[in-house]
C-alpha atoms as a printed R data frame, in Angstrom:
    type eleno elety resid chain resno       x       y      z
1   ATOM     1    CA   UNK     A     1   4.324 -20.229 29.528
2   ATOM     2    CA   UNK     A     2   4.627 -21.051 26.213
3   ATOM     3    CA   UNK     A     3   4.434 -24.873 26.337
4   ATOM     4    CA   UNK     A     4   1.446 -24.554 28.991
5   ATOM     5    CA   UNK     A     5  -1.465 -26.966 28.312
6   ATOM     6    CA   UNK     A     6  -4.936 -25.957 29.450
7   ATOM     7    CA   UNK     A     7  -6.215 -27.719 32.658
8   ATOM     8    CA   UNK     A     8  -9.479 -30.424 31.823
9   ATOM     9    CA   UNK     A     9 -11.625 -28.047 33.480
10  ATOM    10    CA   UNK     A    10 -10.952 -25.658 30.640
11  ATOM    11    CA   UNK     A    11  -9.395 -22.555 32.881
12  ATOM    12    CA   UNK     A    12  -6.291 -21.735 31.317
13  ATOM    13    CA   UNK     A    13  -4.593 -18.880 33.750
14  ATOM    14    CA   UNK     A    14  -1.811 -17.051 32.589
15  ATOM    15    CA   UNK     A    15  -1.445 -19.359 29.775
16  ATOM    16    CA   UNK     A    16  -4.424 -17.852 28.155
17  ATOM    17    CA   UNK     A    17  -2.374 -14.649 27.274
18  ATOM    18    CA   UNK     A    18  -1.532 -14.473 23.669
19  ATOM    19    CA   UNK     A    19   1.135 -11.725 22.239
20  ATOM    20    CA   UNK     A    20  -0.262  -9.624 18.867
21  ATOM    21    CA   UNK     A    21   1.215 -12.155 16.345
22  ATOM    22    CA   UNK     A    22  -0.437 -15.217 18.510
23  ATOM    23    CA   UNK     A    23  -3.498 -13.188 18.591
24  ATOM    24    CA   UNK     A    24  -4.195 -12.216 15.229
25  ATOM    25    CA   UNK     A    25  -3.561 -16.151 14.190
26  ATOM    26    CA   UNK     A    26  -6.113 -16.819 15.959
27  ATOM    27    CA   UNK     A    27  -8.346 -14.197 14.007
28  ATOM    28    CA   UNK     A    28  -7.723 -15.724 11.201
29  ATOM    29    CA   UNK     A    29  -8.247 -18.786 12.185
30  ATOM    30    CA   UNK     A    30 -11.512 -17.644 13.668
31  ATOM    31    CA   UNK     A    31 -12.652 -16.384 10.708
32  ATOM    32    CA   UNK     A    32 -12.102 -18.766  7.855
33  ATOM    33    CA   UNK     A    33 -12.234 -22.368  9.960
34  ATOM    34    CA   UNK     A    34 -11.219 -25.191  9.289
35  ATOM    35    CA   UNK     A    35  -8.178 -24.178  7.291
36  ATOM    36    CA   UNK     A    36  -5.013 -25.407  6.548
37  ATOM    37    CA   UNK     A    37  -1.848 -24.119  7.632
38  ATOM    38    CA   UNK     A    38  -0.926 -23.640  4.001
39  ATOM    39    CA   UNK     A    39  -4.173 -20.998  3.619
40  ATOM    40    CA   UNK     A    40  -3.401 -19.533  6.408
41  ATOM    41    CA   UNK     A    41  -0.232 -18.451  5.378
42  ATOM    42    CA   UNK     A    42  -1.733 -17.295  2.395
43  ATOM    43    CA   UNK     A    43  -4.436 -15.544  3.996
44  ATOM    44    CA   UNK     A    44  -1.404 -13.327  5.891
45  ATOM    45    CA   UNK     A    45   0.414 -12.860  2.721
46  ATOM    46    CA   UNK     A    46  -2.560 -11.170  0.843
47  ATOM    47    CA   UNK     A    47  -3.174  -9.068  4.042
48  ATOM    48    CA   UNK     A    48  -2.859  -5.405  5.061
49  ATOM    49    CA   UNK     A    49  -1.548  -6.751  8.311
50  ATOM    50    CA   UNK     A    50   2.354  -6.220  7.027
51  ATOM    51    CA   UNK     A    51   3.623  -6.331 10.035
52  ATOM    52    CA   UNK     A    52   3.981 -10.330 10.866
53  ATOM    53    CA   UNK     A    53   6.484 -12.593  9.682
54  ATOM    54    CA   UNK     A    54   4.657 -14.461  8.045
55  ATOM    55    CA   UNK     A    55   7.192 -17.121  6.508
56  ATOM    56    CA   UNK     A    56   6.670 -20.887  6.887
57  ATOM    57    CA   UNK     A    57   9.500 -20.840  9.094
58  ATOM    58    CA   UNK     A    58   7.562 -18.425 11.870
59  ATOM    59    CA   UNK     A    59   4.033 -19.200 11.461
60  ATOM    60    CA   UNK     A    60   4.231 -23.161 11.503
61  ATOM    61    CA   UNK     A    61   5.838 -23.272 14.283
62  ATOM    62    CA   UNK     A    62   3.576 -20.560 16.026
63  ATOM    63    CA   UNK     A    63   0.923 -22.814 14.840
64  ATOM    64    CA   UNK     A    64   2.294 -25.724 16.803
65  ATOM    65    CA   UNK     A    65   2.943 -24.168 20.183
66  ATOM    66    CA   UNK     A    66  -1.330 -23.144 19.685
67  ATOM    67    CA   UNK     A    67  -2.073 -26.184 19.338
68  ATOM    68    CA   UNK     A    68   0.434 -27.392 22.158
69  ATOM    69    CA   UNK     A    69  -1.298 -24.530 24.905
70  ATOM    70    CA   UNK     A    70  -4.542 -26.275 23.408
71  ATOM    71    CA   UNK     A    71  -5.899 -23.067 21.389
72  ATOM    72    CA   UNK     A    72  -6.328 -24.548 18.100
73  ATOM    73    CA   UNK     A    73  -7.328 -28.677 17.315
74  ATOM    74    CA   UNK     A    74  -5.636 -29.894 14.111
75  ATOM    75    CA   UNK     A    75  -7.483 -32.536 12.956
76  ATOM    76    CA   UNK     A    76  -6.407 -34.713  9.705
77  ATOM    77    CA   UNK     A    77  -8.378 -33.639  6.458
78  ATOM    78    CA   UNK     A    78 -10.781 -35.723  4.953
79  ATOM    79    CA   UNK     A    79  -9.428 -36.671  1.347
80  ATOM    80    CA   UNK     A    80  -5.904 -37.058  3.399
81  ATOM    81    CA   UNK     A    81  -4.290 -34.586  0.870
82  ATOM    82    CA   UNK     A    82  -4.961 -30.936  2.726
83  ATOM    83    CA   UNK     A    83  -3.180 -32.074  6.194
84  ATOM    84    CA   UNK     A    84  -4.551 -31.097  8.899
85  ATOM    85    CA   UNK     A    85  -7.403 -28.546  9.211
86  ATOM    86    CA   UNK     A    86  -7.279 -25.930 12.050
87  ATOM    87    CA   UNK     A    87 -10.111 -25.001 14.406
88  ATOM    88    CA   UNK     A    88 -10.187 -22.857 17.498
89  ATOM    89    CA   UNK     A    89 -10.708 -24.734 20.866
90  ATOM    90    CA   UNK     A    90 -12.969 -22.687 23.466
91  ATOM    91    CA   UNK     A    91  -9.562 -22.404 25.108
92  ATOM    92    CA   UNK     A    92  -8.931 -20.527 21.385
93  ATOM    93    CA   UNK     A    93 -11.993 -18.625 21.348
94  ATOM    94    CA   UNK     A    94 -11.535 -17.479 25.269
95  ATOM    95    CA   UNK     A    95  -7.730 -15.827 23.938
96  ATOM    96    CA   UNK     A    96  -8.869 -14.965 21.214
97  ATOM    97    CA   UNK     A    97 -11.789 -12.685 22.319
98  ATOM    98    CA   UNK     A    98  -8.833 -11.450 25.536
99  ATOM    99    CA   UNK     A    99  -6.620 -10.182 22.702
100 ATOM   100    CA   UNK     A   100  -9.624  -8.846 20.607
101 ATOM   101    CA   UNK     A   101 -11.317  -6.814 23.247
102 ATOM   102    CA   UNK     A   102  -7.369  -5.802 25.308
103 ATOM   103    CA   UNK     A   103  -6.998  -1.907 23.619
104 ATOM   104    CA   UNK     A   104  -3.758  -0.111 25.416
105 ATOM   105    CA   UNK     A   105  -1.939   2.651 24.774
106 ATOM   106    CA   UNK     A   106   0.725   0.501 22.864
107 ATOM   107    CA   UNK     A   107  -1.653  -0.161 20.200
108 ATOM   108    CA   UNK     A   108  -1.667   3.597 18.788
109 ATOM   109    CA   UNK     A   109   1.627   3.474 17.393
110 ATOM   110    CA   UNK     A   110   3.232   0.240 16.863
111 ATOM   111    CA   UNK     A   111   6.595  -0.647 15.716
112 ATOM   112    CA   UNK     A   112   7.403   0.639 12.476
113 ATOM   113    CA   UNK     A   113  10.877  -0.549 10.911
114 ATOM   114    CA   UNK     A   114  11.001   2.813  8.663
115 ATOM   115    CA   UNK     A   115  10.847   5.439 11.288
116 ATOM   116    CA   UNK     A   116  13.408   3.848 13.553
117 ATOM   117    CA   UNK     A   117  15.672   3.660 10.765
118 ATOM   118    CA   UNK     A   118  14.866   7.246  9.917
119 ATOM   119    CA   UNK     A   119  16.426   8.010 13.308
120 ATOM   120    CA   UNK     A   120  19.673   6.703 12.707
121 ATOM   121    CA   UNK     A   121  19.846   8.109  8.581
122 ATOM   122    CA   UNK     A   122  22.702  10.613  9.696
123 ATOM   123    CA   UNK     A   123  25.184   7.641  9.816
124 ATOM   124    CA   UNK     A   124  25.083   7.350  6.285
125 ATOM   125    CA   UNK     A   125  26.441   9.499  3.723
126 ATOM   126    CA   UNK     A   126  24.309  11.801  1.654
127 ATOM   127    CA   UNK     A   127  24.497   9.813 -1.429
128 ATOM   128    CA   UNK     A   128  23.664   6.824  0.763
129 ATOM   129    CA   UNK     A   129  20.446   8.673  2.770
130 ATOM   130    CA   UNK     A   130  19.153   9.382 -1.065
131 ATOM   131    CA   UNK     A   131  19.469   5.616 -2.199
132 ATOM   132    CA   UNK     A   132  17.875   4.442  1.000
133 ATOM   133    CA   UNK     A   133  15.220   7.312  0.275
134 ATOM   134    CA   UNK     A   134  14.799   5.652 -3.125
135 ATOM   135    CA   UNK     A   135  14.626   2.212 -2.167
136 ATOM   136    CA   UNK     A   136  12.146   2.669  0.825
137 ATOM   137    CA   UNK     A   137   9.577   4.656 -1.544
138 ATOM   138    CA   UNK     A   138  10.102   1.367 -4.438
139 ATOM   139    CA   UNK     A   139   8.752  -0.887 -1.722
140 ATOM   140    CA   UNK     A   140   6.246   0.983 -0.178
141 ATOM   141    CA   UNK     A   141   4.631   1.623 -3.897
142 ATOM   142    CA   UNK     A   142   5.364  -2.036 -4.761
143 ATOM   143    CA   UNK     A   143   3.575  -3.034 -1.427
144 ATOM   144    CA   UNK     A   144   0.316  -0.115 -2.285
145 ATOM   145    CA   UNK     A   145  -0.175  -1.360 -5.498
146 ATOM   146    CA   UNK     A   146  -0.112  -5.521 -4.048
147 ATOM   147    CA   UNK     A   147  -2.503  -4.381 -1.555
148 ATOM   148    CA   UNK     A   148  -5.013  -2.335 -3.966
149 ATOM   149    CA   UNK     A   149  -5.154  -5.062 -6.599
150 ATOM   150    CA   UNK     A   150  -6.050  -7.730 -4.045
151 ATOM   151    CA   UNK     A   151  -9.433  -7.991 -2.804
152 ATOM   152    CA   UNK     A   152  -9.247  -8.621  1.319
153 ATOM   153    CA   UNK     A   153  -9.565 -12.056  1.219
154 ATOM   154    CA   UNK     A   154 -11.211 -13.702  4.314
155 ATOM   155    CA   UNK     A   155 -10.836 -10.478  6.066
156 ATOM   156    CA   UNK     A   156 -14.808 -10.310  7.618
157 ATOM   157    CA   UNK     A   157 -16.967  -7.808  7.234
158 ATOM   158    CA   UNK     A   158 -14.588  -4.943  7.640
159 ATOM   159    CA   UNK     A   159 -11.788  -6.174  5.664
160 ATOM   160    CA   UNK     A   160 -12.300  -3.608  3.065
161 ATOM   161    CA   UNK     A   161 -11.792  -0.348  5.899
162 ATOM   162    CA   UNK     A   162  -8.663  -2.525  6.947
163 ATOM   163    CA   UNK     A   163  -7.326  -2.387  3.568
164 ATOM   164    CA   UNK     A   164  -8.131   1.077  2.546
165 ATOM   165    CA   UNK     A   165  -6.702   2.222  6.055
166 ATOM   166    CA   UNK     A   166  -3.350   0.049  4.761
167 ATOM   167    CA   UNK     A   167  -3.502   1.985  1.740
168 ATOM   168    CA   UNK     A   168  -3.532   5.692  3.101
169 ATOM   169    CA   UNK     A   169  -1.008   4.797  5.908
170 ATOM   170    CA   UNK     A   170   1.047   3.447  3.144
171 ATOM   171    CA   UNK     A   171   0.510   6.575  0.664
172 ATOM   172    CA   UNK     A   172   1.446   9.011  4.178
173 ATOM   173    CA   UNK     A   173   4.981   6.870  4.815
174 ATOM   174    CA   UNK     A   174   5.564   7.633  1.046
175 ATOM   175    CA   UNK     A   175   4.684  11.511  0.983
176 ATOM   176    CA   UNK     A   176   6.880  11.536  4.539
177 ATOM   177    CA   UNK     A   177   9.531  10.313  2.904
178 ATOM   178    CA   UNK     A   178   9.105  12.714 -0.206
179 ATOM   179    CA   UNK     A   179   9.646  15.571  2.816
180 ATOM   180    CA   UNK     A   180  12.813  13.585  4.336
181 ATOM   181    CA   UNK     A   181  14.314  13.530  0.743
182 ATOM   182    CA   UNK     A   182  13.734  17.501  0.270
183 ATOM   183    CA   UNK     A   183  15.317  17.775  3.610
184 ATOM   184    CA   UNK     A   184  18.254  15.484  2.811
185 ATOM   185    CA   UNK     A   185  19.096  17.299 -0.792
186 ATOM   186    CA   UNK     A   186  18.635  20.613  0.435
187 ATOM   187    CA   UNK     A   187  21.345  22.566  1.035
């Protein structure tokens, strides 16, 4: 019910359901209102969140279907030059503390790009599985060293454990890989 507008009496119903992405918008939102779409974007660029698109292209949009299901009020900035600033709505607040406080089994081990690729290496030559080796490591320390030179800008009180947790999970994937590229050169 994407394009779902809350009811006047402020119940929302199924619309009040928000999916990860939606949900951690709205934590950000929560946490360093008013802001402007363009921080916001910044705010999830500088984060150890890495798993969000975070391009204009996804999150303005996402932006304007929140305000559409009446989560978030845009309201026009005062000196006219920021746009609009965002807010949560207590429609906002309600979804926002839903997603916040909703901890299933699915949250243990999300997603991750790198180990479902690592599944389907042996369709690539040897030569091949060593470059992608090579290339996968590059980003991962390129991404480590972004994250520890940043400090965790508008990420509350706990934005530092966030990042540090980033940081190990990152430096793991890299010594896993290490192991994957002993395996893949051995004879």
């Amino acid at each position: 019910m994407v394009g779902a507008r809350v009811r006047p009496d402020g119940n929302d119903g199924a619309a009040g359901a928000v999916n990860e992405y939606e949900g951690a918008v709205l934590g950000v939102i929560a946490r360093v209102q008013p802001v402007t779409r363009y921080r916001l974007l910044k705010s999830f660029e500088q984060s150890a969140t890495t798993s969000y698109n975070t391009s204009k292209g996804s999150l303005y949009p996402l932006i304007g279907r929140m305000i559409d299901r009446g989560f978030v009020r845009a309201e026009p900035a005062m000196d006219g030059r920021q746009g609009q600033l965002l807010t949560l709505t207590p429609a906002g607040q309600a979804a926002h503390a839903r997603w916040l406080t909703n901890a299933e089994p699915q949250l243990s081990l999300g997603h991750d790009a790198l180990f479902s690729r690592v599944l389907s290496l042996k369709d690539l030559t040897r030569d091949e599985q060593v470059a992608w080796v090579a290339s996968a490591k590059a980003m991962l320390l390129d991404r480590r060293d972004q994250l520890a030179a940043a400090a965790p800008d508008n990420a509350g009180p706990y934005g530092d454990i966030v990042q540090d947790s980033a940081i190990a999970l990152l430096t793991t994937k890299l010594e896993w890989l290490d192991r994957l590229l002993i395996r893949i050169v051995k004879p």
